[in-house]
N, C-alpha and C positions, 0 to 999 in steps of 0.2 A: 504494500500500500504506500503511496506517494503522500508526503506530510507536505501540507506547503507553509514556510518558516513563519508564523508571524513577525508582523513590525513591533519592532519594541516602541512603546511611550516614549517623547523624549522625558530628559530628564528635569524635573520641575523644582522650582526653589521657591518660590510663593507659592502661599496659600492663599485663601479665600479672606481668614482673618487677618495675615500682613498688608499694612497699609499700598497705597497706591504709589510707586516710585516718581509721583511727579504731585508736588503740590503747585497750584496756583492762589495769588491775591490779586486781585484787582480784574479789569477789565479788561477781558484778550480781543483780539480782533476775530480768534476761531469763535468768539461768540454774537458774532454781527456787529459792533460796535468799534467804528473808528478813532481811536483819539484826536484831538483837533490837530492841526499841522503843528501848533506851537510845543504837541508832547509826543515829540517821537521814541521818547527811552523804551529800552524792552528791557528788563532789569532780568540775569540769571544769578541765581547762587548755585554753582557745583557743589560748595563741600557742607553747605548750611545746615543739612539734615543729621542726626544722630542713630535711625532707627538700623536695628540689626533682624535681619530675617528669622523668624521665629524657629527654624531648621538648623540655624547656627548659634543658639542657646546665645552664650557670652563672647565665643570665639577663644576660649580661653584665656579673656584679655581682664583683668582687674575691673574693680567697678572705679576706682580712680581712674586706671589708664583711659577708660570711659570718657571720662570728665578730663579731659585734656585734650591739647589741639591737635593731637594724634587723630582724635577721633572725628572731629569736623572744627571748621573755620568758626572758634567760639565768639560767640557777640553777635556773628553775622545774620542769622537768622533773626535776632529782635532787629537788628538796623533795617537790612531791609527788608521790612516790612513795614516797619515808619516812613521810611524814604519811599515807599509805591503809596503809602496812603499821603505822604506830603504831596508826592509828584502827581498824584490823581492815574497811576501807570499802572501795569502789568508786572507782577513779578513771579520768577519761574524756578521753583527749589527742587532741588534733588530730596528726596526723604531718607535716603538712607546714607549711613556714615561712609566716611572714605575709607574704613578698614575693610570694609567689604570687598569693593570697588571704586575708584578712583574716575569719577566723572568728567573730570580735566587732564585725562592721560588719554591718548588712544589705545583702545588693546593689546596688548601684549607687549603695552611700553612694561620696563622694569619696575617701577614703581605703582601700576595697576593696579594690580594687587601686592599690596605691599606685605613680606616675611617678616618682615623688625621695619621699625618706626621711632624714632628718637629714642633708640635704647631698648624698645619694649617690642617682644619675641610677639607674633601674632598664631596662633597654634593651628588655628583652622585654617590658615594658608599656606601653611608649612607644605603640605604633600597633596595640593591643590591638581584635581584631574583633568585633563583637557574640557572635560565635559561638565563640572562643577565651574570652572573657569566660564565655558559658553553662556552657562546658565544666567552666571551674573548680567555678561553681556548682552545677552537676549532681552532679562526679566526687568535689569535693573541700569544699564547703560544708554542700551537706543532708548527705550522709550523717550526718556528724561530729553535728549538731540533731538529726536522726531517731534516734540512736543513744540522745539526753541524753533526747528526747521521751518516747521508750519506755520507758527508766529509768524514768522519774519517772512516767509514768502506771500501771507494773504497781503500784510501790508504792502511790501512790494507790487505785488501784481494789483493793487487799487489804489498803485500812486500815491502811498502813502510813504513820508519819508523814517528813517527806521535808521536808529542809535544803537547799539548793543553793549550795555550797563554792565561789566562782570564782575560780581563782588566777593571780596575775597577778603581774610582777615591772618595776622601773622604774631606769632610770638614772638614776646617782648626778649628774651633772650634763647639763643641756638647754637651748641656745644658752647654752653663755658660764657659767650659772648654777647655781652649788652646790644642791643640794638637801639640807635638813636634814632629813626625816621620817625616819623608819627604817623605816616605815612608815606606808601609809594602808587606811582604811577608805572604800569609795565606797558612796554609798544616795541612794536616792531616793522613789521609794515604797515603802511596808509598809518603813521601814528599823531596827523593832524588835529585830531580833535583830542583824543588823551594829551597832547602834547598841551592846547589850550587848558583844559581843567588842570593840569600839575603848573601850570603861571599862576591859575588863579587861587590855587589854595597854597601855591608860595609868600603870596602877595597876602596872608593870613595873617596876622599879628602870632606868634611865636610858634608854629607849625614849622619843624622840618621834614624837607619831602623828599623824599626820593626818586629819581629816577632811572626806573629799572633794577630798583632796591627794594626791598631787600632779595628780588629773584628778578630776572631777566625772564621778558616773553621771548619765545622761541619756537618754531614750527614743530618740535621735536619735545619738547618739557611741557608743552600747554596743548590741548584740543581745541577748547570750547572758541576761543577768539578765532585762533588760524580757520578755524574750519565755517564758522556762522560769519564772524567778519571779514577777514581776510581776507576768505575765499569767495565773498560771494562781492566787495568790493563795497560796504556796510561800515561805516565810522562808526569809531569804539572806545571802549575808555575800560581799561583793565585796572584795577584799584585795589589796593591793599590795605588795611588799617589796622594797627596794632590793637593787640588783644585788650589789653590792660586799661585802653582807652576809651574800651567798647564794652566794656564789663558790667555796667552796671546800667540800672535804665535813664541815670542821667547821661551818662556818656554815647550812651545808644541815639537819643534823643540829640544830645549837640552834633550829633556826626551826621542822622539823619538828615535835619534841619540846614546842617551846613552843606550838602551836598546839595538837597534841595533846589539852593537857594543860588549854589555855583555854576549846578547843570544846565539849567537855562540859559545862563550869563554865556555857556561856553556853546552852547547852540546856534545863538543871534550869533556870537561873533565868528563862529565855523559859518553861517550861513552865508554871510559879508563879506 
């Protein structure tokens, strides 16, 4: 008798009870709704989320190692969210940690899924299988890009103009070493308009900014820019802001507010 092979299932990493790897705030344009020409920001956070797949318990990672910027850009998720309710904008978060999956790496960059992380051994990634690796990609990478893609192509294709906000946040010190910036602006190519918002939060009474500090954008260490802006010819503003600054809900609040108030300023004057 001839047996014919069943297909296996692929193999699944969410469940029905794991949250949804894409959160949104505000007002998308996949919901019929244009913003007027004067708000073109499309605000992403890669690393904002902290949740871990219910299939991967703790990852064998401490509940402190949790709570450090191992685990996602800390602060960043309260900013922005003030900053898409200040800016009246869209904003687009990953839900789950970077220990998982790394939503600002491309796949199978080295640090994708990351083994160790400032010191701290990550267990569930240690003997990670081609196919536990996909799963990430499939369940909890594209979506998160197919979500930004679509953004930014409705606008586009209705004439609307389209900024790409990447907000990112950094520790205050890394191996051993003080960090002075208060912030950085990262760019690389078309870096016009980031190049404007790092004048004008220069121009801040006692801000130091960096540029291309405390990390360099690069076609190779970053995704989300090269590939939504870059690549599609899309002005951008990559941003950085130290953690310690962004810690608490007042500081969340002056960073919000001050961006708010900058990003405008550096749109007219990109527009001119």
């Amino acid at each position: 008798m001839q047996h014919t092979a069943l297909a296996q299932e692929p193999l699944r990493l969410l469940t029905q009870d794991d949250p949804a790897p894409v959160i949104q705030y505000g007002t998308s344009a996949l919901d019929g709704a244009m913003p007027p020409p004067g708000l073109p920001f499309v605000l992403v956070s890669d690393h904002a989320g902290r949740g871990i797949p219910s299939a991967l318990g703790d990852m064998g990672v401490s509940a402190a190692d949790h709570a450090r910027h191992i685990a996602c850009d800390l602060g960043m998720a309260e900013t922005g969210r003030l900053l898409a309710r200040e800016l009246d904008c869209v904003l687009i978060e990953q839900a789950y940690s970077r220990l998982v999956i790394d939503c600002n790496r491309a796949p199978g960059h080295p640090t994708s899924i990351v083994r160790e992380s400032d010191g701290t051994r990550v267990p569930a990634n240690i003997d990670i299988t081609a196919a536990e690796e996909g799963s990430r990609v499939e369940e909890i990478f594209l979506p998160y890009h197919d979500r930004i893609s679509r953004e930014i192509s409705t606008r586009l294709e209705a004439g609307q103009p389209v900024v790409l906000v990447s907000l990112h946040s950094f520790t205050d010190r890394m191996n051993g070493m003080a960090r002075p910036w208060h912030t950085g602006v990262l760019h690389n190519r078309n870096p016009a308009f980031g190049l404007r918002v790092r004048d004008l939060l220069a121009a801040e009474e006692g801000l130091v900014v960096g540029s291309n500090e405390p990390y360099a954008l690069t076609d190779v260490s970053d995704y989300t820019v090269p590939v939504h802006a870059e690549g599609r010819g899309v002005p951008y503003l990559e941003i950085e802001i130290r953690q310690d600054l962004i810690a608490t809900a007042q500081g969340q609040a002056e960073w919000a507010q001050r961006l708010a108030r900058i990003l405008p300023q550096a749109w007219e004057d990109f527009r001119h």
